[in-house]
C-alpha positions in Angstrom: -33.6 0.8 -36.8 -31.8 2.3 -33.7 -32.6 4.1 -31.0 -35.3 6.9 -32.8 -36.9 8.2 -29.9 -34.3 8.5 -27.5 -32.0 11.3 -27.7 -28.5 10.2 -28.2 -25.0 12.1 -28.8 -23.9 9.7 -31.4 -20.3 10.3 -32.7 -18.8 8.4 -35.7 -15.5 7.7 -36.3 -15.0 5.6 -33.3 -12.2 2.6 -33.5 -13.5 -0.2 -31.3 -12.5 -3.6 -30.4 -14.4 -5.8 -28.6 -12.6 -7.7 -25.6 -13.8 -11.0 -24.7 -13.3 -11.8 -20.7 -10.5 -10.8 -18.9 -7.9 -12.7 -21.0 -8.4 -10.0 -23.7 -9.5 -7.2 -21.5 -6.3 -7.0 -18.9 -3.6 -7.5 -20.9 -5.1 -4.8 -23.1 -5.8 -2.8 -20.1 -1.8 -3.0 -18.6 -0.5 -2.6 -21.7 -2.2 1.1 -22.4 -1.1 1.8 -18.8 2.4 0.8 -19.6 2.6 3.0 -22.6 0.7 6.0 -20.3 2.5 9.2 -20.5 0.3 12.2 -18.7 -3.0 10.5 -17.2 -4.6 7.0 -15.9 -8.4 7.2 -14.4 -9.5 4.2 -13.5 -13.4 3.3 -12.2 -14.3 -0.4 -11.2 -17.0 -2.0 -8.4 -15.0 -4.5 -7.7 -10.9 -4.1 -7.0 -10.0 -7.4 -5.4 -6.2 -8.3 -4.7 -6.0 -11.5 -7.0 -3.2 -12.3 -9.4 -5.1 -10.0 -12.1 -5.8 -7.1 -9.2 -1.7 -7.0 -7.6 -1.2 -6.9 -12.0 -2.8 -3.8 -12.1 -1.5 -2.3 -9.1 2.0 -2.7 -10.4 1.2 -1.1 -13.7 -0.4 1.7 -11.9 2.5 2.1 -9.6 5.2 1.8 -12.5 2.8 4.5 -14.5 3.3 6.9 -11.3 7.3 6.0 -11.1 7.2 7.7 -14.4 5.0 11.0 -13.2 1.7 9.8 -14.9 -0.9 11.4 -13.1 -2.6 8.1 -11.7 -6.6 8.5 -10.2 -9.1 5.4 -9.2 -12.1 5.3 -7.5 -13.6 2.1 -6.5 -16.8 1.2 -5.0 -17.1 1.1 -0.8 -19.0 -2.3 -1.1 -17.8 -4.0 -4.2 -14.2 -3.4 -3.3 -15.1 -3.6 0.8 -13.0 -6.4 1.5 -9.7 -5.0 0.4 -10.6 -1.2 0.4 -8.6 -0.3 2.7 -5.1 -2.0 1.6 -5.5 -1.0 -2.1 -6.3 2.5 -0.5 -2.5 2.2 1.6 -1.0 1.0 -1.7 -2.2 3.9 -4.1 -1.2 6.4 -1.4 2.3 4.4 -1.2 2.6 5.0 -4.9 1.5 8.7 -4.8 -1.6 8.2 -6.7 -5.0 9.7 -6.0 -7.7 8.0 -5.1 -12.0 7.8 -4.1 -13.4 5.1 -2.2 -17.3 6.1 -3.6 -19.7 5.6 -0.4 -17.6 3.5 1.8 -19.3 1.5 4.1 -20.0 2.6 7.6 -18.2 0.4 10.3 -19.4 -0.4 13.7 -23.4 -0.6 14.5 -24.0 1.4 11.5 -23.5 -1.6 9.3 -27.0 -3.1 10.8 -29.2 0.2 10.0 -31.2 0.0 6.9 -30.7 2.9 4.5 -31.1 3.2 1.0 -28.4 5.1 -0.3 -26.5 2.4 0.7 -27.8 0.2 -2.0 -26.9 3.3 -4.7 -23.3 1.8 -5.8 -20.2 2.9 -8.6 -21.4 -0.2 -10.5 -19.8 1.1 -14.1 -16.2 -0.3 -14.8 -14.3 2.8 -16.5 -10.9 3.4 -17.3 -9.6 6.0 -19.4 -5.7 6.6 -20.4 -4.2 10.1 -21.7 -7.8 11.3 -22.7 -6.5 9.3 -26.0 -7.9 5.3 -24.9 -11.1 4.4 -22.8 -12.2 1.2 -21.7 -15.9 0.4 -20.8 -17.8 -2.8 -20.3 -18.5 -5.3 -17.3 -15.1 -6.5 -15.9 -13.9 -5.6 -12.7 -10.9 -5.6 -11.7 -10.9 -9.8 -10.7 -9.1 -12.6 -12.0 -11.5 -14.4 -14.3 -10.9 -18.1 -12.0 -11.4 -16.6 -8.5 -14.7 -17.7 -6.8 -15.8 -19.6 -10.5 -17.4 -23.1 -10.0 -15.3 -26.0 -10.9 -17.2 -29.5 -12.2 -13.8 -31.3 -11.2 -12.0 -30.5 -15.4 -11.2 -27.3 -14.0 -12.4 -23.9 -13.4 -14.0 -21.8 -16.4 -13.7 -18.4 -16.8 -16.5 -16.2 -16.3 -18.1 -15.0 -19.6 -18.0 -11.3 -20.3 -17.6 -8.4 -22.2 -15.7 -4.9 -22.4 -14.7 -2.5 -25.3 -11.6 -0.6 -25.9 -12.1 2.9 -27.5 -10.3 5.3 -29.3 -11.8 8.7 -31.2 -14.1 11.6 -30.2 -16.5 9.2 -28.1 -13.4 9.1 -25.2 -13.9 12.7 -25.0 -17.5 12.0 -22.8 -15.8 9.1 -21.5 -13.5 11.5 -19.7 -16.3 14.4 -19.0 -17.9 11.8 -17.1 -15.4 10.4 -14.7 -14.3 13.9 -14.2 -17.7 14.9 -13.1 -18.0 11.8 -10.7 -14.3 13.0 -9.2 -15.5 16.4 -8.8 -18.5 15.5 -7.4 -17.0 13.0 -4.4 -14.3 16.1 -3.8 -17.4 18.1 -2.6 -17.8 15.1 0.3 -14.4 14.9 1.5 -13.5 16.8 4.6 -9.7 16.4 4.6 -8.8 17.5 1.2 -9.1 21.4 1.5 -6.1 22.4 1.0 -5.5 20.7 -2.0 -8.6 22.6 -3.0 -7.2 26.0 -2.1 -3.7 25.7 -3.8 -5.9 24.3 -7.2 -7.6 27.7 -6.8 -4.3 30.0 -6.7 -3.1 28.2 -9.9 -6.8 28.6 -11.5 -4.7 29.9 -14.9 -2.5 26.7 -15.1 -5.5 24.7 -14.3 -7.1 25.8 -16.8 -4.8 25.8 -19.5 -4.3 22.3 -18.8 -7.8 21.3 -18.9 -8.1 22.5 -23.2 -9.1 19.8 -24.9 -7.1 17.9 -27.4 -9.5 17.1 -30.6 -9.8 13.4 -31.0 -9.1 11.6 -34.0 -11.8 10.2 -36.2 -10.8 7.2 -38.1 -11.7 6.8 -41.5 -13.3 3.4 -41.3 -14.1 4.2 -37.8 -18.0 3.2 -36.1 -20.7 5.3 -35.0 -21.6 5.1 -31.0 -23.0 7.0 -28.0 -21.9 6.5 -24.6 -25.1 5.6 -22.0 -25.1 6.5 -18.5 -27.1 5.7 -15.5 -26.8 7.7 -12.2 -29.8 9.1 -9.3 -29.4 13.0 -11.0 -29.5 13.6 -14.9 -29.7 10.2 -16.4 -32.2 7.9 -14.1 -33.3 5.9 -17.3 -31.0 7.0 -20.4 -29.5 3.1 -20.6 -33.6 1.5 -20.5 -35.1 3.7 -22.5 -32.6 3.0 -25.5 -33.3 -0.7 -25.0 -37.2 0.2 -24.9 -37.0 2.0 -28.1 -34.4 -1.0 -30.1 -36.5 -3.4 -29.2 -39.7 -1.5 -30.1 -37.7 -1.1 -33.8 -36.0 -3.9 -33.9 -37.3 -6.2 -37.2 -35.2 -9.4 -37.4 -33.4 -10.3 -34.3 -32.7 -8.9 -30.9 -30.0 -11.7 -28.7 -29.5 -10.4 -24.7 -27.0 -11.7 -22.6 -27.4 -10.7 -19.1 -26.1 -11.9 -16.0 -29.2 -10.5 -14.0 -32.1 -10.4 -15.7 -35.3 -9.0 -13.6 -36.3 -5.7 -16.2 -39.7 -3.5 -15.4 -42.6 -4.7 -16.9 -42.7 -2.4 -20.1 -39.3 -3.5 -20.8 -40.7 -7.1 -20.8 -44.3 -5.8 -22.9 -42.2 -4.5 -25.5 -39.8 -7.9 -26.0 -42.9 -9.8 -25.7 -44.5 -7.7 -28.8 -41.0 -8.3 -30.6 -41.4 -11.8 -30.5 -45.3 -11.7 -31.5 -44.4 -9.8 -34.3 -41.7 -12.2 -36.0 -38.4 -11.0 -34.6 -36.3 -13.5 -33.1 -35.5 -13.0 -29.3 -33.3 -14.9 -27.7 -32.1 -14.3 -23.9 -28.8 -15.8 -22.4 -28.7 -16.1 -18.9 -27.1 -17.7 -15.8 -27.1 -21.4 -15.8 -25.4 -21.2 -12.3 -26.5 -19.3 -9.0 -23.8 -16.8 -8.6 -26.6 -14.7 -6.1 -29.6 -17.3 -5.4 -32.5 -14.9 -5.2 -31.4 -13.2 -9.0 -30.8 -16.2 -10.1 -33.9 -18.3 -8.9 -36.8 -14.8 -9.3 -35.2 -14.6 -13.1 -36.1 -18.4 -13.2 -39.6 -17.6 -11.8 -40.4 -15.8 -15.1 -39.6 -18.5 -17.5 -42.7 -19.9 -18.1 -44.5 -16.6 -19.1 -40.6 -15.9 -21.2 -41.9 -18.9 -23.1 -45.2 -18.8 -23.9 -44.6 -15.1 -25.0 -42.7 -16.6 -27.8 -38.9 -15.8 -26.5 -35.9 -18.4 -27.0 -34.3 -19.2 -23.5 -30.8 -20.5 -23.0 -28.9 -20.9 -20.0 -24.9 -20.7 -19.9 -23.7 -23.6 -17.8 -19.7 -23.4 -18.3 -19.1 -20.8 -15.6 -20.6 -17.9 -14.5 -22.4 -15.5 -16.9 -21.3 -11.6 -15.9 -22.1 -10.4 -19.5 -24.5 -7.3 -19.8 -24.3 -7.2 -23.5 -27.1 -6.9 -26.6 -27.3 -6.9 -30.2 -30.3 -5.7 -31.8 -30.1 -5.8 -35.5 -27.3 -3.7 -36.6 -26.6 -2.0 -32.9 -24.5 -3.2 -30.3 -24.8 -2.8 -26.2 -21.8 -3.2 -24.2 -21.3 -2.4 -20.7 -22.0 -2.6 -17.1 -25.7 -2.4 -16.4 -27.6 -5.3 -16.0 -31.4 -5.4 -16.2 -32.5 -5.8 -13.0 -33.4 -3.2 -10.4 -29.9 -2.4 -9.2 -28.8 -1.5 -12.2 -31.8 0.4 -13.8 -33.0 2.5 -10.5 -30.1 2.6 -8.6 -26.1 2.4 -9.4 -24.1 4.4 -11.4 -23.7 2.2 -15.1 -22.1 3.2 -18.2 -22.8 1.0 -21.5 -21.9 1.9 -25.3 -24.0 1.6 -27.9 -22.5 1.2 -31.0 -24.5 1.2 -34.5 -22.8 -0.8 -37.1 -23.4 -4.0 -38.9 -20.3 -6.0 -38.9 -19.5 -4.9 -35.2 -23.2 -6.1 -34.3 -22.1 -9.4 -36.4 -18.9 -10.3 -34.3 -20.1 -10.1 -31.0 -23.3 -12.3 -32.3 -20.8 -14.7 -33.4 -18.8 -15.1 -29.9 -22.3 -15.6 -28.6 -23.1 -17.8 -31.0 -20.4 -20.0 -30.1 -21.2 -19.8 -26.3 -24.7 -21.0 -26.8 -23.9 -23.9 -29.0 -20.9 -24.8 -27.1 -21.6 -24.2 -22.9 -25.4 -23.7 -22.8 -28.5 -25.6 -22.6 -31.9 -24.1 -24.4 -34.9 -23.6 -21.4 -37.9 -25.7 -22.4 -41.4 -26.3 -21.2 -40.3 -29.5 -20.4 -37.0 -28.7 -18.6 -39.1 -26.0 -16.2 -41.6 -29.0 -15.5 -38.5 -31.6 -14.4 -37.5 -28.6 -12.1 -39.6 -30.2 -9.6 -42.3 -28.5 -7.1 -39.7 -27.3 -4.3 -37.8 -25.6 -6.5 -40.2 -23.5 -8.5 -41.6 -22.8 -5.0 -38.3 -21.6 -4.4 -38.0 -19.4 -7.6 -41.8 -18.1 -6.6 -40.6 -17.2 -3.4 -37.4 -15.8 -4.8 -39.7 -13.7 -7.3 -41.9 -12.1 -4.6 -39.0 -11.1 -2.1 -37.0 -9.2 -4.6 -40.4 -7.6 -5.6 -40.6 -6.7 -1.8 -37.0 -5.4 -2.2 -38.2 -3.3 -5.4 -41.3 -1.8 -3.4 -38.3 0.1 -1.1 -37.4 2.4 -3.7 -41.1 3.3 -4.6 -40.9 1.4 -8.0 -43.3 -1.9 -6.9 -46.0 -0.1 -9.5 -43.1 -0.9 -12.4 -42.5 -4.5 -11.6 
């Protein structure tokens, strides 16, 4: 059973396909931007300009050749290294744009604060209020910065959804809230402000909602968000209560896996009681201390009962679930970045056959580019490098104790 004790504005009559890594997601992604007529909102972390990254910026400057109302808002560290020329190229274009907590410059980079660390994680794109995107891609060309074993880069392995029905409507609702939230920060946009306020009436008219479609065969979902105000633990706490139901079989893939204790208990009880967990993770270090404190908590993974398997043919940037019939798909990892500090958005999606497909393309992953995690394998690991995950292990708890969580980890 899904979510029962968790609150959730399910709708039905959703159309959803899943998109498997950016091969699928960005043509996908240009195409609805090509065919945009009134609106493009686009939300990533990470805007880099790659092949992929100049791809979109071309759609997105055809879209406002054609007076499609263009808005993104990327994150001030993800997208640090090239925030300020994709900034100079959506102003070229006349589109408007958010750079969401940009980082400070000078000796300000070296002073410690917190909020820092609270990022635009989620990877949201919406088109005419009609089409929405969620899931884990940024906006990065699937081969840039991938390992390559001399046969050639893999891509990395991840997951998005497109969407179409009344779930776009919150989809919408909340990048409009985030937009209007980061106008209350700027200092340089006031005027804009004022003339929106003399034409209050036309604003308004223009902000009456369009009822959505409902598709007859169409799926039931509920879009998740994570943010510091109303919905500190919305995305856990439905994982807390499908595992706690959950009856046959619960399969995670997650890039970074380092969850709060109770999140662990509860898997742990899944697998004592005959469900089948299963747990794909990173097979190489993308970010060494993730990769190496997830590895510290193998052992006790193990003897809990839970099936291990590490995917070896690239990186592993999924954040993706299936638990029984229901389906999570999005941007939030499980580690403390995710679940007590950035802004996420997943979709949870309850139905059989959609549960089914993507436990097929994992499926194939595992049999094809991962290796299962055995007692044995952790043993041949050797003593330096399980020192090295121990060490790994503690620090990021240190990290955790920051935020005033330590007690959950």
């Amino acid at each position: 059973m899904a979510s029962k004790d968790v609150r959730l504005k399910w709708h039905d009559g959703n159309q959803i396909d899943l998109l498997h890594n950016g091969k699928e997601f960005f043509p996908a992604l240009c195409e609805a931007i090509a065919a945009a007529r009134v609106s493009v909102h686009l939300e990533t972390y990470i805007f880099n300009l790659d092949r992929t990254g100049r791809q979109v910026l071309d759609h997105l400057r055809q879209a406002c050749e054609r007076g499609v109302k263009v808005r993104v808002v990327i994150d001030g560290f993800g997208s640090q290294d090239h925030a300020r020329d994709i900034t100079r190229q959506l102003a070229d274009m006349g589109a408007q744009f958010r750079v969401y907590r940009p980082e400070p410059s000078g000796l300000q980079t070296i002073r410690f604060n917190l909020r820092r660390l609270r990022r635009l994680h989620r990877k949201v794109t919406t088109v005419d209020n009609a089409l929405a995107f969620v899931g884990g891609i940024n906006i990065l060309d699937d081969y840039v910065d991938v390992p390559d074993d001399g046969q050639g880069p893999r891509p990395r392995f991840d997951f998005a959804v497109s969407l179409k029905g009344p779930i776009v409507d919150d989809v919408s609702r909340a990048q409009r809230s985030l937009w209007l939230r980061m106008a209350w920060r700027r200092r340089d946009d006031w005027e804009a402000f004022y003339q929106r306020l003399k034409n209050v009436r036309q604003w308004m008219q223009s902000r009456r909602k369009i009822r959505q479609p409902e598709f007859d065969t169409g799926l039931r979902a509920a879009l998740l968000l994570r943010d510091n105000i109303r919905f500190r633990q919305s995305i856990e706490n439905v994982y807390l209560t499908a595992v706690r139901h959950a009856e046959k079989e619960i399969l995670i893939a997650n890039a970074y896996f380092f969850p709060r204790r109770r999140l662990l208990k509860v898997l742990e009880q899944a697998a004592q009681r005959g469900v089948r967990v299963r747990l794909l993770l990173q097979g190489r270090s993308e970010y060494a201390m993730q990769y190496r404190a997830c590895r510290y908590m193998y052992g006790k993974l193990l003897d809990d009962g839970i099936e291990l398997y590490e995917y070896m043919a690239s990186y592993l940037h999924a954040k993706v679930a299936v638990l029984d019939d229901c389906t999570m798909v999005g941007s939030s990892n499980l580690d403390p970045f995710s679940l007590l500090l950035a802004r996420e958005a997943n979709v949870y999606v309850r139905d059989a056959d959609f549960a089914l497909e993507l436990t097929n393309a994992l499926e194939i992953e595992i049999q094809a580019n991962a290796q299962r995690v055995t007692g044995q394998s952790l043993e041949q690991r050797g003593l330096l490098g399980r020192w090295i995950d121990a060490c790994s292990y503690f620090l990021l708890r240190f990290g955790v104790a920051l935020t005033g969580k330590s007690s959950e980890y």
